[in-house]
The first five atom37 places (N, CA, C, CB, O) and aatype in JSON, in Angstrom:
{
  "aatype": [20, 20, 20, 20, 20, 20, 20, 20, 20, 20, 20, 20, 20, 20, 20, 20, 20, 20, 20, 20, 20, 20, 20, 20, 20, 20, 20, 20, 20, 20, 20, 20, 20, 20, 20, 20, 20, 20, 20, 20, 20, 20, 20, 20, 20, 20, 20, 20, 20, 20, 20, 20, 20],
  "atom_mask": [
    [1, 1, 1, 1, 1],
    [1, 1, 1, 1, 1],
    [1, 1, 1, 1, 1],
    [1, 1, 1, 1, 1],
    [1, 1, 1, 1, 1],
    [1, 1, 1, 1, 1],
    [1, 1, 1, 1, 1],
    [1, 1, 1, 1, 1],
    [1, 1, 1, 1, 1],
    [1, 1, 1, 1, 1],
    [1, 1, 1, 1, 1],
    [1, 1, 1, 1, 1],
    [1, 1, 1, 1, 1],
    [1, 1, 1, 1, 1],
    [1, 1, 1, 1, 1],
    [1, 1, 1, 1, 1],
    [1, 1, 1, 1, 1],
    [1, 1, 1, 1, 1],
    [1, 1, 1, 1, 1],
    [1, 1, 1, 1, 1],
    [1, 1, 1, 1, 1],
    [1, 1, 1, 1, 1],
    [1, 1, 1, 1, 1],
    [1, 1, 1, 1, 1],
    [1, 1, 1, 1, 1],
    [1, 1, 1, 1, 1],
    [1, 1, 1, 1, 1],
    [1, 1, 1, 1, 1],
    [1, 1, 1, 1, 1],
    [1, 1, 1, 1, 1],
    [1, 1, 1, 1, 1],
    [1, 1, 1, 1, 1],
    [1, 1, 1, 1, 1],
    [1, 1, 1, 1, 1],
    [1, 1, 1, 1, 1],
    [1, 1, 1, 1, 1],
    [1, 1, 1, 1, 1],
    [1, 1, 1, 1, 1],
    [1, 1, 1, 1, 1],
    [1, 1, 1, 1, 1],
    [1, 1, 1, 1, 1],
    [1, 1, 1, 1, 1],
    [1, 1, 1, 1, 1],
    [1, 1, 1, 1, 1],
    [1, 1, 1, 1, 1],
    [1, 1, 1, 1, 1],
    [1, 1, 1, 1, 1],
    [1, 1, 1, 1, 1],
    [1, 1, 1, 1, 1],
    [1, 1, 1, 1, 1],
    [1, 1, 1, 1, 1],
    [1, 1, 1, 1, 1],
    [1, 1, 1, 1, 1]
  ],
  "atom_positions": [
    [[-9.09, 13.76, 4.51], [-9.56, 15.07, 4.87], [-10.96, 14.96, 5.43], [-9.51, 16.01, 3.66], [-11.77, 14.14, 4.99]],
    [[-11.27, 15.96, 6.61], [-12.43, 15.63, 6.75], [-13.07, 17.21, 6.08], [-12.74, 15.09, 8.37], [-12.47, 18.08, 5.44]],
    [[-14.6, 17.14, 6.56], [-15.82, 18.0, 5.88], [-15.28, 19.44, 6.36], [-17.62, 17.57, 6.52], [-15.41, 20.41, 5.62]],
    [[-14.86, 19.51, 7.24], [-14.11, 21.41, 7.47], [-12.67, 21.56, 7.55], [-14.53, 22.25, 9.09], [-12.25, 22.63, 7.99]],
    [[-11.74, 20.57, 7.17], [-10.55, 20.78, 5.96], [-10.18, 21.85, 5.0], [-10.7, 19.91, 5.1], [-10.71, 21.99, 3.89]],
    [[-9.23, 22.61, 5.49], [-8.79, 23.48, 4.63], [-8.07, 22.86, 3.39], [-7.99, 24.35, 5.32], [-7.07, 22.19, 3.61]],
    [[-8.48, 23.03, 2.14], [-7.79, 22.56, 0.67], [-7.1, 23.74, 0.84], [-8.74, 22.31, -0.92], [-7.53, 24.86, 1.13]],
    [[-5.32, 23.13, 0.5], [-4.39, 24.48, 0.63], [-3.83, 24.17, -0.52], [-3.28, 24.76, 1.94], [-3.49, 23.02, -0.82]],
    [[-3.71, 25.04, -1.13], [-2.76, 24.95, -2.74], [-1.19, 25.56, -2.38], [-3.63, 26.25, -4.26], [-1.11, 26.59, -1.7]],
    [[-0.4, 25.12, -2.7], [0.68, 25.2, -2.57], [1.27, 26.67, -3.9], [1.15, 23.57, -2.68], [0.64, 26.94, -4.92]],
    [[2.11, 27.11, -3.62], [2.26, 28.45, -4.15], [2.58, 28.34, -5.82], [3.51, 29.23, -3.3], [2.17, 29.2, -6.61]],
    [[3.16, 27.46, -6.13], [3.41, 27.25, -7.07], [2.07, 26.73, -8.11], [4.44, 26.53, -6.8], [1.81, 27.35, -9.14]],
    [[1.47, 25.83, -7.77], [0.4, 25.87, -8.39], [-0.83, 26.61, -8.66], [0.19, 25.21, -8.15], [-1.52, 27.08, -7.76]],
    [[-1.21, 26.77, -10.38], [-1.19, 28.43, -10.91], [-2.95, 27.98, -10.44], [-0.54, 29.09, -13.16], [-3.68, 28.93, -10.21]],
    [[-3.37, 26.96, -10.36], [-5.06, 26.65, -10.14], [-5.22, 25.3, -10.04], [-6.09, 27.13, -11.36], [-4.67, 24.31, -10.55]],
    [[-6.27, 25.54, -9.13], [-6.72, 24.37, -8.75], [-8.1, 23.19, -9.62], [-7.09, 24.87, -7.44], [-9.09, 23.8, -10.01]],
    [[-8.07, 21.71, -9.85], [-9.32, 21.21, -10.46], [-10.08, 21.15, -9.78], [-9.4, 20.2, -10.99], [-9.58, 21.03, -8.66]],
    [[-11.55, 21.16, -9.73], [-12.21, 20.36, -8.78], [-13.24, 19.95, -9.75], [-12.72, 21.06, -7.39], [-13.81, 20.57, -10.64]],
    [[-13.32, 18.5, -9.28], [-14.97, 17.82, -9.78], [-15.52, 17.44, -8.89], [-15.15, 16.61, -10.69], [-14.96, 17.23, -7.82]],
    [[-17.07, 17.22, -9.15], [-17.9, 16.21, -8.53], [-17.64, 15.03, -8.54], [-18.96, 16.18, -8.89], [-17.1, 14.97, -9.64]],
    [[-17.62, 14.17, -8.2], [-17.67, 12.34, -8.62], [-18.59, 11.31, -7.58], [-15.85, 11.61, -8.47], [-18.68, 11.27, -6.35]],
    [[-19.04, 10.71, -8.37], [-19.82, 9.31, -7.89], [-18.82, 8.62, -7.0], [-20.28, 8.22, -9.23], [-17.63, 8.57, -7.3]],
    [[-19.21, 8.2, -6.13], [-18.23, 7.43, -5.32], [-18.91, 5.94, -4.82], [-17.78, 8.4, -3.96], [-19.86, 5.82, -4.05]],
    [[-18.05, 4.66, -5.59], [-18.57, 3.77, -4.58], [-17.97, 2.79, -3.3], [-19.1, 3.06, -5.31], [-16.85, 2.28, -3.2]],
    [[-18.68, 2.74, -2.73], [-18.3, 2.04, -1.3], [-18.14, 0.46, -1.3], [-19.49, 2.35, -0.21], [-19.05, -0.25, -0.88]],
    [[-16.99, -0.05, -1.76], [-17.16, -1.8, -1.73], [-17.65, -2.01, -0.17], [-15.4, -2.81, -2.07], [-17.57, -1.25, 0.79]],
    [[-18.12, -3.15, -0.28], [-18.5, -3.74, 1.07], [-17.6, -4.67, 1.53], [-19.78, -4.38, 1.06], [-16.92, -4.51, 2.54]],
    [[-17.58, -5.62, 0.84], [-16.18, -6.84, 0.86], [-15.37, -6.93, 0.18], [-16.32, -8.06, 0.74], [-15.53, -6.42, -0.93]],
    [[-14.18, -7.56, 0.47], [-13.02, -7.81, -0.23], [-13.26, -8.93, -1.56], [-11.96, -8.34, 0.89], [-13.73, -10.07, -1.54]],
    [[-12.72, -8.07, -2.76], [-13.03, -9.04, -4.28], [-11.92, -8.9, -4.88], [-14.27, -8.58, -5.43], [-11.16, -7.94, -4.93]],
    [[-11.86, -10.38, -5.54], [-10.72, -10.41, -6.7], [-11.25, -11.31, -7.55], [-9.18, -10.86, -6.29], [-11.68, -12.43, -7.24]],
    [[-11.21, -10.74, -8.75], [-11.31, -11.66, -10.01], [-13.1, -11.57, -10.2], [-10.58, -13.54, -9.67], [-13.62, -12.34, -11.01]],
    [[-13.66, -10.93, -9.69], [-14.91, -10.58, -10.09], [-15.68, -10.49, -11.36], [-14.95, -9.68, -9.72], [-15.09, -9.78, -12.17]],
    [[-16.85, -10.98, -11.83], [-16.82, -10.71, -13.07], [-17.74, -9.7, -13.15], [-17.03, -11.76, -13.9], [-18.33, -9.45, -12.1]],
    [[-18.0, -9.08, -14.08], [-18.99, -7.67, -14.1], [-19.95, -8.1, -13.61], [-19.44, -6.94, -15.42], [-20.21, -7.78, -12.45]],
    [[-20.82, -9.01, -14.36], [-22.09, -9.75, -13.67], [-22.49, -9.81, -11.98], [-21.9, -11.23, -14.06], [-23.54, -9.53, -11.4]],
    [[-21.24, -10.26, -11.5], [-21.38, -10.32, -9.79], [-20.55, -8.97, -9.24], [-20.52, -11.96, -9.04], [-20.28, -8.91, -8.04]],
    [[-20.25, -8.12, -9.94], [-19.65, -7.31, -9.23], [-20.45, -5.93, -8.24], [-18.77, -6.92, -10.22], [-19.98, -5.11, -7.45]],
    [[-22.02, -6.23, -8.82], [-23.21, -5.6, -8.06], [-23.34, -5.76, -6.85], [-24.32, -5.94, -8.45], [-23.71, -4.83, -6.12]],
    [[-22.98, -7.42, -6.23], [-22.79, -7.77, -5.46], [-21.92, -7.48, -4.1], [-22.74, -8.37, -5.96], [-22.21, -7.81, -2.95]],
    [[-20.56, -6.63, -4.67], [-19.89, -6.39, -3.75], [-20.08, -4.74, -3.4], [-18.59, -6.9, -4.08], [-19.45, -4.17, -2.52]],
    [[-20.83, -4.28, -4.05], [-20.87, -2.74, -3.71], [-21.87, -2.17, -1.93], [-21.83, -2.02, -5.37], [-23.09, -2.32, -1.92]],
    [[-21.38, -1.75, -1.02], [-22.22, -1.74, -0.3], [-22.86, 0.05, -0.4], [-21.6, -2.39, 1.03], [-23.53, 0.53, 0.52]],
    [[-22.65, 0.51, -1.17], [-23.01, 1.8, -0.85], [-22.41, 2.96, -2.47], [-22.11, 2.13, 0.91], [-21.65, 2.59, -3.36]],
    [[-22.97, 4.1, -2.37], [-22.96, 4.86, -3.36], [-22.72, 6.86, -2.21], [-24.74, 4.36, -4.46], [-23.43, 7.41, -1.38]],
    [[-21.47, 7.22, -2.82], [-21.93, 8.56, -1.76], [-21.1, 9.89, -3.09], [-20.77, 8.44, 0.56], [-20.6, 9.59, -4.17]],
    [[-21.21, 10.97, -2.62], [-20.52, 12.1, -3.74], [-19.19, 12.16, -2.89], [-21.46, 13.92, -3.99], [-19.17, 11.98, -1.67]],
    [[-17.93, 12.48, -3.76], [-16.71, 12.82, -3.5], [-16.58, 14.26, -4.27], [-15.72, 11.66, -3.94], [-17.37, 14.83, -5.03]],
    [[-15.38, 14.62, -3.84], [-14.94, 16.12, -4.0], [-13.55, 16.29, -5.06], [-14.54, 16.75, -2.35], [-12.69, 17.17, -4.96]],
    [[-13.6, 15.47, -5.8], [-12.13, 15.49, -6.7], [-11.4, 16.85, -6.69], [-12.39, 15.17, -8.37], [-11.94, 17.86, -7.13]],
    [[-9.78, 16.83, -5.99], [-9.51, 18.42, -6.2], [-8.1, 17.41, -6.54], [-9.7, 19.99, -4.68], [-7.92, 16.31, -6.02]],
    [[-7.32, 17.99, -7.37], [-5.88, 18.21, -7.65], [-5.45, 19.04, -8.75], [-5.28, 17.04, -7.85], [-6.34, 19.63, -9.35]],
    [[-4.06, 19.22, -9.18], [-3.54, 20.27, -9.37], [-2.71, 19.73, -10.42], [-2.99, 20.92, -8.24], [-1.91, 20.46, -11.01]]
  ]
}
């Protein structure tokens, strides 16, 4: 979805959730990471819009 996206609820559903959330942006591809290095792969931090039903 982009930023002027209509969120459409479908009829049946009696309400909608929404949260805030932290969102992070990996930079590169990881597997088997250990917590320690996993700082490493993050390239970025942005807010998301959590909505479901």
């Amino acid at each position: 979805m982009g930023p002027n996206d209509e969120i459409v609820k479908p009829k049946f559903v009696k309400q909608l959730d929404y949260e805030a959330e932290l969102a992070l942006i990996v930079g590169k591809k990881a597997k088997n990471v250990s917590v320690s290095e996993a700082k490493h792969y993050i390239f970025g931090y942005t807010i998301l819009n959590d909505v479901s039903a």
